[in-house]
C-alpha positions, 0 to 999 in steps of 0.5 A: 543524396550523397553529392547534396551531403557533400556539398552541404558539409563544403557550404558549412566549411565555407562557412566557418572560414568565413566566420573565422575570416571576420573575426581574424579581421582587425583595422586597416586590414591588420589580421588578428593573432591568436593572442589577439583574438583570446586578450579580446576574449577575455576583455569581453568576459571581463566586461560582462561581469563588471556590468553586473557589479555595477547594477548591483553597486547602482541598486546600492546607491538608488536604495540609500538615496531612496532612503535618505529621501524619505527620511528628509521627508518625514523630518520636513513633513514632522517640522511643518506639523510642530510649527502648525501647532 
């Protein structure tokens, strides 16, 4: 029991090396610093709450135009009943 316990806290380190390793992992085998790895953080946060804004700013703009449509509509719709009558 004991030596399955150790070999299983051995695979969870390996493990976690390996998933440092990835990360650390940049192009042309270039290994990502630190500062690296946090500025790639922080750009990643960055991006999701920018998406947020925009689908709020995009809701904005889809409501105004839904608006403005609507009002074309109704003055369209006003101008061919008068000219009917």
């Amino acid at each position: 029991m004991n030596h399955s316990t150790q070999q299983d806290n051995i695979d969870n380190n390996s493990k976690a090396e390996s998933n440092e390793e990835d990360e650390r992992k940049g192009l042309h085998d270039y290994r990502k610093t630190d500062l690296d790895l946090e500025i790639e953080r922080e750009l990643q946060e960055m991006m999701e709450n920018d998406d947020k804004e925009v689908k709020k700013e995009n809701k904005r703009f889809k409501l105004f135009s839904f608006l403005a449509m609507l009002v074309i509509a109704i003055m369209a719709i006003i101008r061919f009943i008068h000219k009917m009558i």
